[in-house]
VOBA-1610 file (N, C-alpha, C; in pm, whole numbers, padded with zeros to 5 digits, always signed):
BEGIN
Unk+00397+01252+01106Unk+00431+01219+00968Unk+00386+01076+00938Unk+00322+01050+00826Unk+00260+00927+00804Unk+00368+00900+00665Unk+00359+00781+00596Unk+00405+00780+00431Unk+00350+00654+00415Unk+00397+00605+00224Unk+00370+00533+00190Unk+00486+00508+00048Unk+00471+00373+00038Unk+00576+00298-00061Unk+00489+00290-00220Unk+00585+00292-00321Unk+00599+00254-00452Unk+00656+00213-00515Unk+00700+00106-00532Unk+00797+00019-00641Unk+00770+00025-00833Unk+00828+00070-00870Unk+00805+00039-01042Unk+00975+00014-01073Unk+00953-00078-01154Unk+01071-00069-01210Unk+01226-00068-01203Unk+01195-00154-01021Unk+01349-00148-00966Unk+01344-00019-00910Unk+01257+00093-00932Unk+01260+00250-00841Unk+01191+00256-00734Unk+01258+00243-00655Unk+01122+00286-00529Unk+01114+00419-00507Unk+00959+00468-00503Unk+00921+00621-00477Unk+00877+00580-00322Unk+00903+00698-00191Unk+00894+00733-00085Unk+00793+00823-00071Unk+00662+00812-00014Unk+00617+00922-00005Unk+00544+00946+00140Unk+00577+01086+00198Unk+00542+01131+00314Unk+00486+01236+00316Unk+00375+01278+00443Unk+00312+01399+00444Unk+00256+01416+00591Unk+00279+01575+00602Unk+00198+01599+00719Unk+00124+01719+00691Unk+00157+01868+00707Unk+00037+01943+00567Unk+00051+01927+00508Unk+00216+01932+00440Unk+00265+01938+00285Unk+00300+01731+00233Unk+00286+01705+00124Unk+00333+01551+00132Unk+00434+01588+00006Unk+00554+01485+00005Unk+00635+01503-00033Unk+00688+01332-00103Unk+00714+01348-00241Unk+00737+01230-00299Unk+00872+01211-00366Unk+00956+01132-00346Unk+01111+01114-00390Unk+01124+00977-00457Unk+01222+00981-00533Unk+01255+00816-00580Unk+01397+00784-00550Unk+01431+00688-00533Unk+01557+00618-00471Unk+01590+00474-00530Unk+01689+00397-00548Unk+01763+00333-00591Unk+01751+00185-00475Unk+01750+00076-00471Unk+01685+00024-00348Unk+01828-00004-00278Unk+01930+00101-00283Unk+02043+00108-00242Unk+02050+00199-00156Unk+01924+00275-00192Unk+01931+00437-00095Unk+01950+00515-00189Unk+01982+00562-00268Unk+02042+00676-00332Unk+01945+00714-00406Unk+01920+00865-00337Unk+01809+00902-00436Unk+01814+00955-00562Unk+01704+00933-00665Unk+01736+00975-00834Unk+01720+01080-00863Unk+01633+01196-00736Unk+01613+01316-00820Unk+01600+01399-00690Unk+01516+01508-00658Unk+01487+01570-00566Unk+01341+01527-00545Unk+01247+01467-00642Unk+01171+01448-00614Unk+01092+01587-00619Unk+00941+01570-00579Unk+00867+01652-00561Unk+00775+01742-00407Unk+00712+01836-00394Unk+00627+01818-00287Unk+00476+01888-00334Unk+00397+01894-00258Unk+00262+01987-00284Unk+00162+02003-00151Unk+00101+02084-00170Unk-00023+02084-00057Unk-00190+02085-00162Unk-00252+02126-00127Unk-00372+02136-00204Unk-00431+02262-00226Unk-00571+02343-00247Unk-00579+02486-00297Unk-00521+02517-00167Unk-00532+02669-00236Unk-00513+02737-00164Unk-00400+02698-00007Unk-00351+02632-00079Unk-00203+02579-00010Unk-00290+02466+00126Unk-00413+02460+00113Unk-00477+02353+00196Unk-00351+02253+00245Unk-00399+02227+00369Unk-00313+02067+00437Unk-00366+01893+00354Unk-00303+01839+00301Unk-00303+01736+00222Unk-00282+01610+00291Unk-00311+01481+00258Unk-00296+01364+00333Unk-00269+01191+00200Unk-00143+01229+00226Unk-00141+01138+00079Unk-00131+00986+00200Unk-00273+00937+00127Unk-00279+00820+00214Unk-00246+00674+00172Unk-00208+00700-00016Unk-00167+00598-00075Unk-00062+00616-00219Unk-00057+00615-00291Unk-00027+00624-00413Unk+00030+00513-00517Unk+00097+00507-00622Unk+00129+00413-00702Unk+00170+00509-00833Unk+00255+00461-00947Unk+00281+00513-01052Unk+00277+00403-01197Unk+00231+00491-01277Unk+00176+00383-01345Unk+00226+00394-01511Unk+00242+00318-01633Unk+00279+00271-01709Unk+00407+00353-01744Unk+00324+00508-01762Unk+00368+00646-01832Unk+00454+00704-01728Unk+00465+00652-01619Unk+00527+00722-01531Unk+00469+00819-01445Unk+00363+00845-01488Unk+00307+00962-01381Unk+00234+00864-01235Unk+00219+01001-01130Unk+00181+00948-01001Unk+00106+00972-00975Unk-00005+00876-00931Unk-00160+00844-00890Unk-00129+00854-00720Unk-00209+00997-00662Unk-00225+01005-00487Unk-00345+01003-00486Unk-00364+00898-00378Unk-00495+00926-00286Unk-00477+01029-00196Unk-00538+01116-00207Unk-00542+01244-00115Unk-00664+01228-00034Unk-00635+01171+00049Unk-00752+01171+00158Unk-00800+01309+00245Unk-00740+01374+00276Unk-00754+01530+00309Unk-00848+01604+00219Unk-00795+01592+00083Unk-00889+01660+00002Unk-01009+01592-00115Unk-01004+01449-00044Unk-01093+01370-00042Unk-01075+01358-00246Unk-00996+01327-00249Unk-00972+01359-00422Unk-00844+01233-00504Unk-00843+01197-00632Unk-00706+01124-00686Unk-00677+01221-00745Unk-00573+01242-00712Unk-00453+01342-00810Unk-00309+01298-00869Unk-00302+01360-01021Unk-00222+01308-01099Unk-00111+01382-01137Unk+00003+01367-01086Unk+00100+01450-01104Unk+00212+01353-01235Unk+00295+01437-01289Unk+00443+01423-01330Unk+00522+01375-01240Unk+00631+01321-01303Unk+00786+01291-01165Unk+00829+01448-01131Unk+00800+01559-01216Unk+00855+01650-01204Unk+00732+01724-01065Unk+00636+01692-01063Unk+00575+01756-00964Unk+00450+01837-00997Unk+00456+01845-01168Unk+00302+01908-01208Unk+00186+01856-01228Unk+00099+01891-01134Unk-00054+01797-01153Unk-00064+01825-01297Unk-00143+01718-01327Unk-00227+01698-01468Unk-00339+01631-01465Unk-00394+01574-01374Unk-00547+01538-01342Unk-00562+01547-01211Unk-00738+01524-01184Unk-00773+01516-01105Unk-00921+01460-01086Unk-00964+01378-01002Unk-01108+01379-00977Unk-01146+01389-00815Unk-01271+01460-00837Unk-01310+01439-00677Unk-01332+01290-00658Unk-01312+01219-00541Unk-01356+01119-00495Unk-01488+01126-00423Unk-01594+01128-00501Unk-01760+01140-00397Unk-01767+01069-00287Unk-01820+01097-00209Unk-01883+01015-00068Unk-02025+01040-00062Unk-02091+00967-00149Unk-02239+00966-00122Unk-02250+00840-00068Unk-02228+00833+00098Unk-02286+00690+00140Unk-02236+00605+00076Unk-02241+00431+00096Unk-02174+00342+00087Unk-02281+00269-00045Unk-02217+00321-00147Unk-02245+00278-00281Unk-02162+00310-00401Unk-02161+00173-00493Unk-02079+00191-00599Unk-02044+00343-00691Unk-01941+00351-00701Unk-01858+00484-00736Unk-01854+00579-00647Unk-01904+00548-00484Unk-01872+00632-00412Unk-01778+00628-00270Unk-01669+00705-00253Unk-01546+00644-00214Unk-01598+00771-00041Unk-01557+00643+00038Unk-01552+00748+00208Unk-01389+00765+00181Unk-01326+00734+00319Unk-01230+00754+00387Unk-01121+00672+00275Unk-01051+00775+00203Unk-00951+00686+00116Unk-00820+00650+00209Unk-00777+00510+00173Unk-00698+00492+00254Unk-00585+00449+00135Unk-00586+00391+00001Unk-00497+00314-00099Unk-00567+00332-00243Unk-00469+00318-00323Unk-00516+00296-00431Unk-00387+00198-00504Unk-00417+00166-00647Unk-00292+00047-00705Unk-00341+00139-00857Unk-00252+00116-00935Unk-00353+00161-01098Unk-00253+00090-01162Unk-00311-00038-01270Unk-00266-00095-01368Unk-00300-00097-01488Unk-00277-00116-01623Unk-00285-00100-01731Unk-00363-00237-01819Unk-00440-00200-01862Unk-00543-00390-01895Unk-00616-00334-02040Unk-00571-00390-02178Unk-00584-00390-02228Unk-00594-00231-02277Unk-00466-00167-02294Unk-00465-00045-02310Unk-00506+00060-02251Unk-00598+00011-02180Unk-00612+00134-02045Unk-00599+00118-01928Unk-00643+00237-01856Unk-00589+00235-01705Unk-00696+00170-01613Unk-00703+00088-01507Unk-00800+00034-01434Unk-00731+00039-01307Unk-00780+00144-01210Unk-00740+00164-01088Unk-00789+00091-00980Unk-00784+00083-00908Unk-00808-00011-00739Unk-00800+00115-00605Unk-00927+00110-00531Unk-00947+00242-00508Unk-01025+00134-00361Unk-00934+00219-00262Unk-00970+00114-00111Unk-01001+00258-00027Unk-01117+00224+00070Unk-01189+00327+00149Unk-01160+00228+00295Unk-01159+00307+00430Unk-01162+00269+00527Unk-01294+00253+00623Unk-01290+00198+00718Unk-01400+00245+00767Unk-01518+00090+00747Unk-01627+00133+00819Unk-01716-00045+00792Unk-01785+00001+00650Unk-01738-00070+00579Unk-01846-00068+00435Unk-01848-00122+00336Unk-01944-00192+00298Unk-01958-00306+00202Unk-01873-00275+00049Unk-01866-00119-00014Unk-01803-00081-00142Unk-01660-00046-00071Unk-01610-00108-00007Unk-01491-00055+00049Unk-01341+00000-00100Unk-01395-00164-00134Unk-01287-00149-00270Unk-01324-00196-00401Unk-01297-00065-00423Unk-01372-00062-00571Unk-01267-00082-00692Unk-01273-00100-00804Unk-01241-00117-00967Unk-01273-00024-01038Unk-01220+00115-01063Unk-01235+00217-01154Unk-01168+00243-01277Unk-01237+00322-01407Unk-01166+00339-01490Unk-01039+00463-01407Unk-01011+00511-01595Unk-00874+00648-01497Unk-00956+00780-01508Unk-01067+00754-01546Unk-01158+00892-01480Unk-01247+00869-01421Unk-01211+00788-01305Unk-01341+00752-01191Unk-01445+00686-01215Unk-01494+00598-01302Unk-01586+00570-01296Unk-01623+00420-01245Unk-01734+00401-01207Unk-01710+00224-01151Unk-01707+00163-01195Unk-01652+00061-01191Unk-01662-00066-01273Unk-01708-00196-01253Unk-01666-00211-01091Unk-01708-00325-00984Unk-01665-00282-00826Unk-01738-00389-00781Unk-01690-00389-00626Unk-01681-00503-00563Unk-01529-00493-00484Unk-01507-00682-00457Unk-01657-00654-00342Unk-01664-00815-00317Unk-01754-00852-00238Unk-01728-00944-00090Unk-01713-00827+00043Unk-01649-00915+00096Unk-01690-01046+00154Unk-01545-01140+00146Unk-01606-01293+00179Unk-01681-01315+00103Unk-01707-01286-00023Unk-01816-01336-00096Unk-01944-01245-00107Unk-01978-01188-00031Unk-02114-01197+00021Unk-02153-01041-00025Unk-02232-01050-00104Unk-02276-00880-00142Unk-02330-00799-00027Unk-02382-00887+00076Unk-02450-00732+00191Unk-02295-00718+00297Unk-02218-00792+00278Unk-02091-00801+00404Unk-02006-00690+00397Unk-01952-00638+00542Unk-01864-00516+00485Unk-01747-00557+00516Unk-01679-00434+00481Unk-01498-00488+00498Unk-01459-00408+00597Unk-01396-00422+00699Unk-01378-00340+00812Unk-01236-00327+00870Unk-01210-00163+00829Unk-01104-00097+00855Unk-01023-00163+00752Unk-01039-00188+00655Unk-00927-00186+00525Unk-00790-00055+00543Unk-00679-00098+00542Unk-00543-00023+00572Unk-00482-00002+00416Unk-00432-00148+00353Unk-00402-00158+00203Unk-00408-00235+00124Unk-00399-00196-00008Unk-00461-00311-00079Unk-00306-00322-00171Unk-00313-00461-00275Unk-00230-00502-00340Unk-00236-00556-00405Unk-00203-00630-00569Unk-00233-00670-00670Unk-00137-00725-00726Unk-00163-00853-00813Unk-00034-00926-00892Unk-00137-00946-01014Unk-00114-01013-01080Unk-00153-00994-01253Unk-00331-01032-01199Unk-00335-01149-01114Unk-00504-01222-01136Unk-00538-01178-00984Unk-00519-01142-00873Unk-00496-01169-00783Unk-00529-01012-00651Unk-00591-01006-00599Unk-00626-00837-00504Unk-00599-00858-00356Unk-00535-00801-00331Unk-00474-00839-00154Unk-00514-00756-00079Unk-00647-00733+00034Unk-00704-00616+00114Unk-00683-00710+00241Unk-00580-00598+00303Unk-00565-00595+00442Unk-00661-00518+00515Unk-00764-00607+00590Unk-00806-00540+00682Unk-00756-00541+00857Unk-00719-00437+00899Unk-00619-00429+01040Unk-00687-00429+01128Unk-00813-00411+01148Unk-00952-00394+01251Unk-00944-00523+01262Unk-01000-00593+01204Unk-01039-00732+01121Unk-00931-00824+01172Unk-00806-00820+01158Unk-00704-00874+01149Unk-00683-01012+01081Unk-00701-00988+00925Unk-00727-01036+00857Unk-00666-01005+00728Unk-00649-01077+00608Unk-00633-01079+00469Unk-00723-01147+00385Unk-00779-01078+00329Unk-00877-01122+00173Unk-00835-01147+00101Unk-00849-01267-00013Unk-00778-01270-00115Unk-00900-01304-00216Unk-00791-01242-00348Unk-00963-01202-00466Unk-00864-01247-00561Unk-00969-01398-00645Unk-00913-01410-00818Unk-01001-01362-00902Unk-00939-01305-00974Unk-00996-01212-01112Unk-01142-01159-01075Unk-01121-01114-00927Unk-01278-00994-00910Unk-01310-01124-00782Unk-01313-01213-00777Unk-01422-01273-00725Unk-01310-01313-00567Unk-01421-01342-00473Unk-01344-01381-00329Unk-01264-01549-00356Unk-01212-01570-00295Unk-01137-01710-00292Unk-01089-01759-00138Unk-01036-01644-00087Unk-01006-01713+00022Unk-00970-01592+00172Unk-00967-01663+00298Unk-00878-01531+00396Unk-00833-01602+00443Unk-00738-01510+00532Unk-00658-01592+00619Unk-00615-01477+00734Unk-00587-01554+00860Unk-00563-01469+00992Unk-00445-01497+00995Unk-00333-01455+01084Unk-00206-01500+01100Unk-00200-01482+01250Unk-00186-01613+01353Unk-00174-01615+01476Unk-00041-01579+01552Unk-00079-01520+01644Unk+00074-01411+01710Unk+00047-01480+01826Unk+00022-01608+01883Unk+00081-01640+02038Unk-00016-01625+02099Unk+00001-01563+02210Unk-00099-01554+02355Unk-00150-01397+02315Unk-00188-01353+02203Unk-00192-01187+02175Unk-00274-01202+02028Unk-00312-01294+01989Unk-00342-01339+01824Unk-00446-01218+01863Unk-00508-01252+01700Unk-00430-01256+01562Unk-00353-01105+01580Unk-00213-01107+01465Unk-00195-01016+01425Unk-00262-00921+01376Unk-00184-00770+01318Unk-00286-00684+01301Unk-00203-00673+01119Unk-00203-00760+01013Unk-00187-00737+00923Unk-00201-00607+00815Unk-00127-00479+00815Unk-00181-00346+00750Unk-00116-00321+00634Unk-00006-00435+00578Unk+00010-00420+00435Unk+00060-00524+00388Unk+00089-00560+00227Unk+00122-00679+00180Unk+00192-00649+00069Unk+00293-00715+00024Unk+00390-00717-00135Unk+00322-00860-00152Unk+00287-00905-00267Unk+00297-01053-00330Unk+00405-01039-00422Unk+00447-01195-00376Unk+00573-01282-00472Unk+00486-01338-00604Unk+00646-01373-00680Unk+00582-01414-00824Unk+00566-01574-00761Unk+00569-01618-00612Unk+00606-01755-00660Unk+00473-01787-00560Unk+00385-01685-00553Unk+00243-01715-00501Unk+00255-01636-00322Unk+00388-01673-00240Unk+00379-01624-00161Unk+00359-01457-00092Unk+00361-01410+00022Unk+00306-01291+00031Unk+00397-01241+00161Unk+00449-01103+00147Unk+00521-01042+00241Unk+00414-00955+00330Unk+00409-00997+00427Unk+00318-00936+00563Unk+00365-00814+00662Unk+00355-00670+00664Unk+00356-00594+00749Unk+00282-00607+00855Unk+00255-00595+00972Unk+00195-00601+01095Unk+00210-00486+01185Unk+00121-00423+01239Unk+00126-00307+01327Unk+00070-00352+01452Unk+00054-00274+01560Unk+00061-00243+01701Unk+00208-00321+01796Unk+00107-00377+01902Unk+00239-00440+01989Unk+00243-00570+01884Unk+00253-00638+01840Unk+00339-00707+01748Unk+00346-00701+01591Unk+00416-00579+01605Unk+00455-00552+01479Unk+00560-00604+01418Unk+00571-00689+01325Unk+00672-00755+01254Unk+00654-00716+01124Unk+00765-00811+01052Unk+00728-00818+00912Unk+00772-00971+00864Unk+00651-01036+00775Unk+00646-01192+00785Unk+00619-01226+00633Unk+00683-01341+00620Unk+00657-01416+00517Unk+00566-01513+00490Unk+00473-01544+00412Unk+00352-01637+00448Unk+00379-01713+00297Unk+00295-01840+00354Unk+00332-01905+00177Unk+00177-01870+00111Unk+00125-01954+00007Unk+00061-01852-00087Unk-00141-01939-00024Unk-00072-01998+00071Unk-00246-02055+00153Unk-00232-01959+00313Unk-00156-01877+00297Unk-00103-01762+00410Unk-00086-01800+00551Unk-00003-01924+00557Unk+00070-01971+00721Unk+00189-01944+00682Unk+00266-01905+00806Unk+00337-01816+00813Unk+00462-01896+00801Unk+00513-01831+00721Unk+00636-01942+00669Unk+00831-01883+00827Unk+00805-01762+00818Unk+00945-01701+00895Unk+00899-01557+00918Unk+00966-01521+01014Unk+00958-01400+01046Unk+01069-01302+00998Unk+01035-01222+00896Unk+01192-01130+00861Unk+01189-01004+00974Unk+01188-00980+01036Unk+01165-00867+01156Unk+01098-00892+01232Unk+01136-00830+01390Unk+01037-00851+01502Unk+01037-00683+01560Unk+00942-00691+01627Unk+00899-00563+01667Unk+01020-00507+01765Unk+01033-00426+01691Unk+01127-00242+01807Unk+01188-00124+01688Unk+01206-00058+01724Unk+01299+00023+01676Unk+01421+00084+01647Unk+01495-00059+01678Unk+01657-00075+01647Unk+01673-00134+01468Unk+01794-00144+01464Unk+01787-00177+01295Unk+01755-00274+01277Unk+01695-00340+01135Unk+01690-00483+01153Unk+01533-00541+01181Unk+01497-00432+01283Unk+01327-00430+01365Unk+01218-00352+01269Unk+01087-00354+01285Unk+00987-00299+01232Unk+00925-00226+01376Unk+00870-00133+01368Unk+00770-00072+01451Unk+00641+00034+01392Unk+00527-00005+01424Unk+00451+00017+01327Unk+00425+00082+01178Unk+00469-00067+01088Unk+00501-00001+00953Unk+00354+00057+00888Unk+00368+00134+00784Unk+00238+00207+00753Unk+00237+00082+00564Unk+00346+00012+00489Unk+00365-00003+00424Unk+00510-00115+00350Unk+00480-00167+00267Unk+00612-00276+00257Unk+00574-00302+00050Unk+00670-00281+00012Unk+00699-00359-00148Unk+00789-00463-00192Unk+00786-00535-00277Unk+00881-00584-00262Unk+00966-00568-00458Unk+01078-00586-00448Unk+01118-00607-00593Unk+01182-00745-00633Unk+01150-00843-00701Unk+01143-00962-00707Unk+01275-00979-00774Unk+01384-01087-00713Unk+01542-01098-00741Unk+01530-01230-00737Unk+01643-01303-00809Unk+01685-01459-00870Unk+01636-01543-00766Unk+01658-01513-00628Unk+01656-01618-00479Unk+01590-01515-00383Unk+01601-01536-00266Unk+01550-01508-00108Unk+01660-01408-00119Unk+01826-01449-00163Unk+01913-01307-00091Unk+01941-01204-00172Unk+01829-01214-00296Unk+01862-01106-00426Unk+01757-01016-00403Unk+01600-01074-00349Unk+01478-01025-00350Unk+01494-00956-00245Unk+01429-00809-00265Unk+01445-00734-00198Unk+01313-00656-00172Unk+01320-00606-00024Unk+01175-00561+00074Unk+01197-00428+00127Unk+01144-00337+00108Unk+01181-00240+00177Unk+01082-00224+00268Unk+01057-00154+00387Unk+00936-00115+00478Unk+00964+00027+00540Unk+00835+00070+00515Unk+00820+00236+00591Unk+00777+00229+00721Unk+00841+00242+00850Unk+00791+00253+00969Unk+00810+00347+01054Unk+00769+00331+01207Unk+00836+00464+01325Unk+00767+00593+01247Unk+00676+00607+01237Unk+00555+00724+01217Unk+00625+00778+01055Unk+00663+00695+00931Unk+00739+00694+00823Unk+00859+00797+00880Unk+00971+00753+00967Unk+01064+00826+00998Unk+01204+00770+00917Unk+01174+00635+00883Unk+01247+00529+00841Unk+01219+00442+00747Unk+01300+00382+00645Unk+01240+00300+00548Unk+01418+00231+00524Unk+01369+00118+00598Unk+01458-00004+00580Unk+01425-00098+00475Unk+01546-00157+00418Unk+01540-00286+00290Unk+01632-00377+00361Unk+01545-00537+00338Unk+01541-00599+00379Unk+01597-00742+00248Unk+01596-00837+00287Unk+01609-00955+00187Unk+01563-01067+00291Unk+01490-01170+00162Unk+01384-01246+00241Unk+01463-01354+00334Unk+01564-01328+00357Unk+01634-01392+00459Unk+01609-01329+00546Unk+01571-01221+00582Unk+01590-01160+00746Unk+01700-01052+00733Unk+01775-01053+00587Unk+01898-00958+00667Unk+01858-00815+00560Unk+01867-00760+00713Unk+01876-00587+00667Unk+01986-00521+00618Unk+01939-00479+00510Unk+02040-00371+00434Unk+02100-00252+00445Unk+02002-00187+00545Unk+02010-00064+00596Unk+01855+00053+00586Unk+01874+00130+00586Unk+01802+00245+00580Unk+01812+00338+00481Unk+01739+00413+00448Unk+01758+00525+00345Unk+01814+00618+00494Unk+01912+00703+00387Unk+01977+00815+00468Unk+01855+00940+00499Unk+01836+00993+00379Unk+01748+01076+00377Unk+01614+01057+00304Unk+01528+01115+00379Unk+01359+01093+00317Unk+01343+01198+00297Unk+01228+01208+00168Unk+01161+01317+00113Unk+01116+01427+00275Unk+01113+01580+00251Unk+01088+01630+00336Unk+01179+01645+00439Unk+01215+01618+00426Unk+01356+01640+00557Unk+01441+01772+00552
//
């Protein structure tokens, strides 16, 4: 079982899949708001929701990596769009191995963020909401450079956050263009393996980390590492390879709140940027 996180609106949506993927919303208290939904693909095909996000209207944008496709469902669970995602080779508007997507609203329409895995220079692209291209960051700058093993990407109003976990690394992009990276050193074992990110309104950035040092970290907004809110295991309190982390932005450190999906998405703990855990959701979608 793999999953992935969604925050809108104080709601966090849960979503997990192994043939079937299955999407719920919850209260960042635990308590879930509905039953949520599930689906597979034709012909009841095995599905791989490798990212998602929900966007203005409420409906939910999946990267379906399985069926190599974005699909647009209701909260209630009925698709209403769809596009194939092409893979013609590593060129603009054409997407390999989807691993994330983000979709925000810019001047009345929809402009999605559409991240592929794998070594390749169009890794992450800028689409309208019917696929089409628009741009492609450039990594480090550099139009022939690729981005390698991109995990997830993330966005604040000016601002694009691609974790690459191969790499062990973070990109950071203002308004399209590169600006800066940063590694985050783990000891006698560096660098970390950075595979997801929430940004703060106050510039700083919440860090997921996978393999043997998997944590979850706070960095300030030039990305040295400010505290560690979790250290690696699988007791409460701990992270073990999270797939995902959001955050919902509160008055201080003990209002702001983090949730993280980890332990093969078996678990999704909330956190506050102090370090102290809140607990767990009782039940996850699919169960």
């Amino acid at each position: 079982m793999l999953g992935s996180l969604s925050l809108q609106h104080g709601v966090l949506y849960v979503g997990r899949h192994e043939a079937s993927a299955h999407v719920r919303p919850y209260d960042l208290d635990g308590v879930p708001l509905s039953a949520g939904f599930s689906f597979r693909g034709p012909a009841r095909a095995a599905v791989e929701l490798a990212g998602f996000t929900v966007d203005p209207d409420h409906q939910v944008w999946i990267a379906d990596a399985a069926q190599a496709s974005i699909r647009r469902f209701t909260l209630f669970g009925r698709e209403v769009g769809r596009w194939e995602a092409t893979s013609n080779g590593d060129a603009p508007g054409s997407f390999g191995r989807l691993v994330d997507l983000d979709v925000v609203e810019r001047g009345g329409r929809l402009e999605c963020l559409i991240a592929s895995g794998g070594w390749r220079r169009h890794a992450v692209q800028l689409v309208d909401g019917e696929g089409r291209a628009l741009a492609s960051l450039r990594s480090e700058g550099d139009p022939q450079a690729n981005f390698h093993g991109v995990s997830r990407v993330a966005r604040d109003e000016s601002r694009i956050y691609v974790c690459e976990a191969h790499a062990g690394r973070v990109q950071v992009f203002r308004d399209g263009g590169f600006e800066f990276l940063f590694k985050l050193a783990g000891g006698e074992r560096s660098p970390l393996e950075p595979v997801a990110v929430a940004p703060l309104d106050d510039g700083r950035l919440l860090v997921a980390c996978g393999g043997e040092q998997s944590g979850l970290l706070l960095v300030d907004r030039a990305g040295r590492v400010e505290r560690w809110l979790a250290t690696a295991g699988d007791g409460t309190g701990e992270v073990l390879d999270p797939t995902d982390v959001v955050a919902e932005r509160g008055r201080d450190e003990s209002s702001t709140r983090v949730a993280v999906i980890d332990c093969s998405a078996e678990r999704v703990q909330v956190f506050t940027l102090t370090g102290r855990c809140q607990g767990a959701l009782a039940a996850l979608p699919g169960e």
